[in-house]
C-alpha positions in Angstrom: 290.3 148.9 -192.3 291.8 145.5 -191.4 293.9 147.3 -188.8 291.9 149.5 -187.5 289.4 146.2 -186.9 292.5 144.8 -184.7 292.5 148.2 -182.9 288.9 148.1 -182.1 288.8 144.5 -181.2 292.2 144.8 -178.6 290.8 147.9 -177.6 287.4 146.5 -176.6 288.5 143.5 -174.9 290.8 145.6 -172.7 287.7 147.9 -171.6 285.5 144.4 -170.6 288.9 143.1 -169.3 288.9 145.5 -167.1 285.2 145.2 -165.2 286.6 141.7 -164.1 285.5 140.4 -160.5 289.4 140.4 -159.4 288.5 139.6 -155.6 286.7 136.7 -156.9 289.9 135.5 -159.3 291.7 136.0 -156.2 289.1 133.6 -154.3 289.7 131.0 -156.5 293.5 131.4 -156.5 293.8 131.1 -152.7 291.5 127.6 -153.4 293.6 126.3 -155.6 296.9 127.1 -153.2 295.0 125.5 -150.6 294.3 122.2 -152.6 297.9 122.2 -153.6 299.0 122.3 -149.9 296.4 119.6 -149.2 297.9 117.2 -151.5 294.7 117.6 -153.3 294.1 116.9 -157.9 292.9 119.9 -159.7 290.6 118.6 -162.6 290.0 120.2 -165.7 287.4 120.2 -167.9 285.9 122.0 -171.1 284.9 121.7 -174.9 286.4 123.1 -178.4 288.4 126.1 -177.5 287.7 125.6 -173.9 289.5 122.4 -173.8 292.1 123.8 -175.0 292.2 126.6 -172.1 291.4 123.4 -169.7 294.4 121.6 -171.2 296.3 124.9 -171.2 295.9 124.8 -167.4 296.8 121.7 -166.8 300.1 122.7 -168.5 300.9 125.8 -166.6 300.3 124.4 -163.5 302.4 121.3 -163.8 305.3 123.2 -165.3 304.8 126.8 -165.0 304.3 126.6 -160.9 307.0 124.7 -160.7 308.9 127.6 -159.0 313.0 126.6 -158.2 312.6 122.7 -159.1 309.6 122.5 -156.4 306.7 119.9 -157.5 303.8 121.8 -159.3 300.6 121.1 -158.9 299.0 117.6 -159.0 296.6 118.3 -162.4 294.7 116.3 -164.5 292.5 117.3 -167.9 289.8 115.0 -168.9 289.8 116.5 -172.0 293.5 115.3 -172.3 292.9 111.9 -173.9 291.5 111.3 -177.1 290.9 107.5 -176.7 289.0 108.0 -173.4 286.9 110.7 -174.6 286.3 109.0 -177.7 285.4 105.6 -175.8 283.1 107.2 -173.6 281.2 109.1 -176.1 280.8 106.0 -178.1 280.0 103.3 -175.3 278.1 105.5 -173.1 276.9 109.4 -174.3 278.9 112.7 -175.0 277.2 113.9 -171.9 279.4 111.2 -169.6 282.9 111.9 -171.1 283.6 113.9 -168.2 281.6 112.6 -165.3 283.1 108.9 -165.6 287.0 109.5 -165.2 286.1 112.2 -162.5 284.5 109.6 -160.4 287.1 107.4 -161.3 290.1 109.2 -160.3 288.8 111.9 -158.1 288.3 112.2 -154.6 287.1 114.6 -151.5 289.4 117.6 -151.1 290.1 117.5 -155.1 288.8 120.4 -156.9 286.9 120.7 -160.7 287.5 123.7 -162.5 285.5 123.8 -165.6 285.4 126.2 -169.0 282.2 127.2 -170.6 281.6 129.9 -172.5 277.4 129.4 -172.6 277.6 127.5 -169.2 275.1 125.0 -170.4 277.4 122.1 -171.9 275.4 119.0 -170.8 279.0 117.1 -170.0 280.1 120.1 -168.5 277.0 120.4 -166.2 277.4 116.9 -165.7 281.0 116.9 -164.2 279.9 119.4 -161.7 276.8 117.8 -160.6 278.9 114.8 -159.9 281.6 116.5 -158.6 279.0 117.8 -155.9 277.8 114.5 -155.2 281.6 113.8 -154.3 282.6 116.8 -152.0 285.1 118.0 -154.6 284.9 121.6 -154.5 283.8 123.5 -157.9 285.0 126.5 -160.0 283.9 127.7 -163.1 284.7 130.0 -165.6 281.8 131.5 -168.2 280.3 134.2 -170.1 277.2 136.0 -170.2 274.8 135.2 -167.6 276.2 131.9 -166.8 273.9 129.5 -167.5 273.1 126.6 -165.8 277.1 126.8 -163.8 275.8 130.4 -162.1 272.9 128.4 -159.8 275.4 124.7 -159.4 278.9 126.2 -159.1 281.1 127.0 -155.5 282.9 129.7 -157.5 282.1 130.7 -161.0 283.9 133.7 -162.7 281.9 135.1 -165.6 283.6 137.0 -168.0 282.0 140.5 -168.4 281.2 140.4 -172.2 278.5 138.1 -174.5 281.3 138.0 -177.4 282.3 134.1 -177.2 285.5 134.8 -179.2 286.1 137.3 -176.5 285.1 135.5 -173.2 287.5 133.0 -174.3 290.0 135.3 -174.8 289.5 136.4 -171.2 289.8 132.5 -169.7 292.8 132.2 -171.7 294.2 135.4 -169.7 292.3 134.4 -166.2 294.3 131.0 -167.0 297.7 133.0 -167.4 296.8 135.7 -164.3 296.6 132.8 -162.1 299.5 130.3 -162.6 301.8 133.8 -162.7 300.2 135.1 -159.6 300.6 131.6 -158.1 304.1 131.6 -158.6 304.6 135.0 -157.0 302.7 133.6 -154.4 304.4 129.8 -154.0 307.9 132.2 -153.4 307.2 132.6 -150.0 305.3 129.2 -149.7 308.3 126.5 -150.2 307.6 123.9 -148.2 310.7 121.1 -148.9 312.4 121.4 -152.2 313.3 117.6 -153.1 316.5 117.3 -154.9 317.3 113.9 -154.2 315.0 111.4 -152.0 316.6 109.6 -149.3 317.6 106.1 -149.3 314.5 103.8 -149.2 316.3 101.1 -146.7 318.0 103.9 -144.3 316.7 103.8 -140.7 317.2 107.5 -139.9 318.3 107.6 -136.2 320.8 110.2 -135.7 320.2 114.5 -136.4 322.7 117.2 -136.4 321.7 120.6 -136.5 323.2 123.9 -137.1 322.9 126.3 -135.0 323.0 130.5 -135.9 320.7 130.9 -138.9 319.7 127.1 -138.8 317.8 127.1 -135.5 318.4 130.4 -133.6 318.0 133.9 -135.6 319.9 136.0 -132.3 323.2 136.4 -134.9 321.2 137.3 -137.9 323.2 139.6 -139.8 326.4 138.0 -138.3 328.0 138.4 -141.9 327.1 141.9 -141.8 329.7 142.4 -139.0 332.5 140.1 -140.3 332.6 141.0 -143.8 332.8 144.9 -143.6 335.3 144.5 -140.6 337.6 141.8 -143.3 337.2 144.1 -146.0 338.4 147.3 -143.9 341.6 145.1 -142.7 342.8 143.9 -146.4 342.3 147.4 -147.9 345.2 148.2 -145.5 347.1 146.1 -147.1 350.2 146.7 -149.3 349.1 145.0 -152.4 345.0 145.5 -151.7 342.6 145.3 -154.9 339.7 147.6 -155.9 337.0 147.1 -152.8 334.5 145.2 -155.2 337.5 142.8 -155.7 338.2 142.1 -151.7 334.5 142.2 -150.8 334.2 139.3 -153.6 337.1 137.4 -152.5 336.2 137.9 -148.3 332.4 136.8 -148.7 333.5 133.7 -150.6 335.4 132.5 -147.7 333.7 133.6 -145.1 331.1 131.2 -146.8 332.9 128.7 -147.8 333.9 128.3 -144.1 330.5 128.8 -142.4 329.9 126.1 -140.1 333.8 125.6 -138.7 334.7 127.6 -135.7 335.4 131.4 -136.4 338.4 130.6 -135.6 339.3 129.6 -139.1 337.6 132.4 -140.9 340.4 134.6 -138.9 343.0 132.3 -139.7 342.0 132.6 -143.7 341.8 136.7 -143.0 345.6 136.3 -141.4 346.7 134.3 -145.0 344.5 137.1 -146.8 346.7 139.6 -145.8 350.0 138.1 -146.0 349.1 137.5 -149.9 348.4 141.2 -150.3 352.0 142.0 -148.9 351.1 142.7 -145.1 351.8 142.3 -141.4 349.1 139.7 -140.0 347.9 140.2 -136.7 347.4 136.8 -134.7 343.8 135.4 -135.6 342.6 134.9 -132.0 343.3 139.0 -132.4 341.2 139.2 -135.2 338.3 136.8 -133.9 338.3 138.9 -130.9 337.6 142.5 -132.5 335.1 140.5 -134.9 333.6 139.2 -131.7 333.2 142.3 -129.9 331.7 144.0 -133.4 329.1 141.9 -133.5 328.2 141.6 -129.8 327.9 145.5 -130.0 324.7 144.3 -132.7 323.2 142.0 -131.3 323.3 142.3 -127.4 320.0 144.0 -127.2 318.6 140.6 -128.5 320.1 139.0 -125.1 318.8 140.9 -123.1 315.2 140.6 -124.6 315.4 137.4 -123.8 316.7 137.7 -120.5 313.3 140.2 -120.0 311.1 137.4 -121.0 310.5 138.0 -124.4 309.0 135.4 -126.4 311.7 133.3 -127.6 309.9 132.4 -131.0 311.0 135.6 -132.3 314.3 135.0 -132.3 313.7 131.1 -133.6 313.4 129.7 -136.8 309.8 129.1 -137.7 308.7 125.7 -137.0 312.2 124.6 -135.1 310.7 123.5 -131.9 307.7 121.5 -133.6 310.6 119.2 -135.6 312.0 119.2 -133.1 309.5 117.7 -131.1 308.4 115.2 -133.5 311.9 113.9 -134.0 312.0 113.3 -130.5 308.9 111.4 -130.7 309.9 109.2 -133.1 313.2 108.4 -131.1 315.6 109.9 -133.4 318.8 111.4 -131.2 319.6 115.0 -131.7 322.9 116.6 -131.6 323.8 120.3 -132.2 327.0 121.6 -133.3 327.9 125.7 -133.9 331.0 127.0 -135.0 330.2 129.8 -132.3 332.1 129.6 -129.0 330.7 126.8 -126.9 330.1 129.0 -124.0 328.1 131.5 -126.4 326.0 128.5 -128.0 325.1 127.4 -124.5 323.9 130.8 -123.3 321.9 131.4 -126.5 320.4 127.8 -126.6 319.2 128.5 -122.8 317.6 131.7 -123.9 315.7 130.0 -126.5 314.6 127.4 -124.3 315.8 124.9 -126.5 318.5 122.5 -124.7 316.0 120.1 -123.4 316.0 119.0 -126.9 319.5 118.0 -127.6 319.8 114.5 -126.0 323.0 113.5 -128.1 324.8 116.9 -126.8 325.4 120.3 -127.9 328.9 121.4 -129.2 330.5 124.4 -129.8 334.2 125.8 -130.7 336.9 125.6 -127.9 339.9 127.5 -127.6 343.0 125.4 -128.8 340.8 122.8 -130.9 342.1 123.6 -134.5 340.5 120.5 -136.4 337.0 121.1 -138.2 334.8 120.6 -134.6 331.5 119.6 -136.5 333.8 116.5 -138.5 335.1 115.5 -135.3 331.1 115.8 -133.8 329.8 113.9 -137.1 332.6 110.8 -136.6 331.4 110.9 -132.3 327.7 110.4 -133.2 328.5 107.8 -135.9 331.0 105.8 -133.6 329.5 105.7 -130.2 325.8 104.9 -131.4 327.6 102.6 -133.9 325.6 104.1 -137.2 326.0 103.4 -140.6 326.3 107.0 -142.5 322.8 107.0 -144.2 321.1 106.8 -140.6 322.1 110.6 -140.2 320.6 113.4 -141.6 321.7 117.2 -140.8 320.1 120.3 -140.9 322.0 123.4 -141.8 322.1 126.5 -143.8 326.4 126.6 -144.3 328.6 124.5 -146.6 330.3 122.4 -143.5 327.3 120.2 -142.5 326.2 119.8 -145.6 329.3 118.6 -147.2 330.6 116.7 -144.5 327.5 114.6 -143.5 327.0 114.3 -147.7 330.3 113.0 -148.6 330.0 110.1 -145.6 326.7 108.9 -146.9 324.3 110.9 -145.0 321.3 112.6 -145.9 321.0 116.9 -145.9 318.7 119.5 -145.1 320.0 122.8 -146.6 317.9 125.6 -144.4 317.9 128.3 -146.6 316.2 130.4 -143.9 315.8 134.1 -144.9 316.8 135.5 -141.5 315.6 139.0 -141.7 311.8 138.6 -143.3 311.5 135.7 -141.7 309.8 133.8 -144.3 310.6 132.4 -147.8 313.9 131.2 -148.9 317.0 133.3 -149.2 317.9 132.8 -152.9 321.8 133.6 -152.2 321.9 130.7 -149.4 319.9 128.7 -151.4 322.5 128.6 -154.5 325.2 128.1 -151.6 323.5 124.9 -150.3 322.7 123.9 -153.6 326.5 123.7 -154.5 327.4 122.3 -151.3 325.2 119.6 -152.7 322.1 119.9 -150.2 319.4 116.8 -151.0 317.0 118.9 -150.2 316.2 122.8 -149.2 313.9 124.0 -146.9 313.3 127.8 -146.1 312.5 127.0 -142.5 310.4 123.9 -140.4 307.1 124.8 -140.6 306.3 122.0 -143.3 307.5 119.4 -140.2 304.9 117.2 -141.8 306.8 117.5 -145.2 309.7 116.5 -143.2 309.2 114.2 -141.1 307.2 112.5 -144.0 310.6 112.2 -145.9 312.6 110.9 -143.4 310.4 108.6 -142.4 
């Protein structure tokens, strides 16, 4: 009888479950997003087992929404702290336990959210009114008809049963259904990633950007074409592994060496295939079949342009608003590709983007051999007589990020997923990461974020 009591109960609970208001859950998630992109404080709030859902929350959404080492949300239970709820019960009334640290700490833009399975809690009630007198914004979560939360509440989310036991169960799984949906949700939403802040004295005045996958999206899929092409040339090789094998071995140094001029991406291919036992073709050879490869890809993308399509399609999101703003603040800008020079030119123009590159743009010339970024990074820091930490660089390939790190400097790791579009690109991401990125970005269009940090 016991079990089939379980059955029942699990089985019932599922039914009501199911009659949920889920555009309305949904309502209050998209709230709570918004807050958390406001820089606004979630407060919490409930009695007995509601506290505990209330204090649950405040859990899940400091550390569960923390998705990849991003901040969660700024949350706060009032339910939390035994000695203030005891204090104020005893000094003032049960009724202002709530009410009093809410107009303490909280502010317009902050939101209440509030557990109740009658609705009627007189400290409950309490919190809201007051949170109404302060323009915080107010969502509950109840039972049965509601109460006195149905006619005071900007949201309120009743659970579709009278069963208190059960009602609770249902905040408890509301609670859960939101911070997982949230972190679904907050994959696409990064904002900046903060793995290390910035020196608190450094007086930011230099930037160095990439440019194919940092700024400009015309190459996207660039890899696409080297990689296969690499792979085809060592499996004709003597002494040539299983494909998986190569493939491995060609994609880590075709990473390892983004940012330096192709150049040296052929040059590694050349030593590639005199290790497996074969005859190696010049590199320039080799750079000029991968050249012509990928222009075969991507030269319907040029001539877009040249038609007067809108640039921003084939821009990062949110490149020429930092861009913009860095200017404003009279920080220089520099860019520096491993692409030919006459190539980056061309595609800058078509974006419409050199009138932003006051320090210079720089690409790879025939003949130079050295790393053209290092010798870039040393220019900026010699002529306008910098001390490392007053340059920051924005890229999404180990060679900016590792040179301007090891001199002091402070890096961007774009982490741009170049064929949605938006979100990050978990693979780069991990890259960056290693390359030892201070902080990772899946594109500009948190400039405020950004320029907030540098400053």
């Amino acid at each position: 009888m016991m079990k089939e009591y379980l059955s029942n109960y699990s089985t019932e609970i599922a039914e009501k479950l199911l009659k949920t208001d889920f555009e309305l859950l949904e309502e209050i998630i998209q709230k709570l997003i918004e807050t958390k992109g406001k820089d606004g404080t979630i407060f919490t709030a409930g009695n007995g087992g509601s506290a505990a859902t209330a204090s649950h929350m405040a859990n899940d959404f400091t550390k569960g929404c923390r998705v990849h080492n991003r901040e969660g949300f700024k949350i706060i239970c009032l339910a939390d702290s035994t000695p203030i709820v005891t204090c104020l019960a005893n000094d003032f009334s049960y009724e202002d336990i709530f009410s009093i640290p809410l107009r303490t700490q909280g502010k317009r833009g902050d939101v209440l959210v509030v557990f109740s399975g009658s609705g009627n809690s007189p400290n409950i009630v309490k919190a809201v009114e007051t949170a109404k007198e302060m323009n915080i914004f107010t969502i509950g979560f109840s039972g049965r008809d509601g109460g006195k939360l149905a006619g005071l509440c900007d949201l309120l989310l009743i659970a579709p049963t009278d069963n208190m036991e059960q009602l609770e169960d249902m905040h408890m799984i509301y609670e859960h259904a939101m911070s997982c949906a949230i972190q679904n949700e907050l994959m696409d939403m990064w904002g900046v990633e903060i793995r290390r802040y910035p020196k608190q004295n450094a007086k930011i005045k230099s930037a160095l950007f990439d440019f194919d996958g940092t700024l400009s999206l015309i190459r996207e899929g660039w890899q696409d074409v080297m990689i296969p092409y690499f792979i085809e040339v060592l499996k004709e090789t003597p002494k040539a592994e299983e494909e998986e094998e190569i493939k491995e071995t060609v994609r880590t140094f075709v990473d390892t060496l983004t940012g330096k001029q192709t150049i040296f991406q052929c040059i590694r291919l050349a030593e590639e295939v005199a290790a497996r036992g074969g005859q190696p073709r010049e590199a320039l050879e080799y750079k000029t079949e991968y050249l012509r490869r990928l222009r075969e890809r991507i030269e319907h993308r040029h001539e877009e342009l040249k038609a007067g399509c809108d640039p921003e399609k084939y821009t990062v999101t949110g490149a020429r608003r930092l861009l913009k703003a860095l200017r404003e603040c009279g920080i220089k800008t520099y860019l520096a590709s491993g692409t030919d020079e006459e190539d980056v030119l061309m595609e800058v123009r078509l974006l419409q983007l050199e009138d932003y590159f006051d320090g210079g743009i720089y690409g790879a010339l025939d003949g130079v051999t050295d790393c053209s970024k290092e010798l870039v990074i040393r220019k900026i820091i010699s002529e306008n007589q910098l001390s490392p930490d007053q340059l920051i660089s924005f890229g999404d390939g180990y060679v900016e990020i590792e040179l301007v790190k090891n001199l002091g400097g402070y890096t961007f790791g774009v982490a741009s997923d170049e064929v949605r579009q938006k979100g990050i690109n978990q693979w780069k991401r991990e890259r960056l990461i290693q390359a030892g990125a201070d902080a990772i970005i899946p594109d500009f269009e948190d400039t405020d974020k950004i320029m907030e940090l540098i400053r």
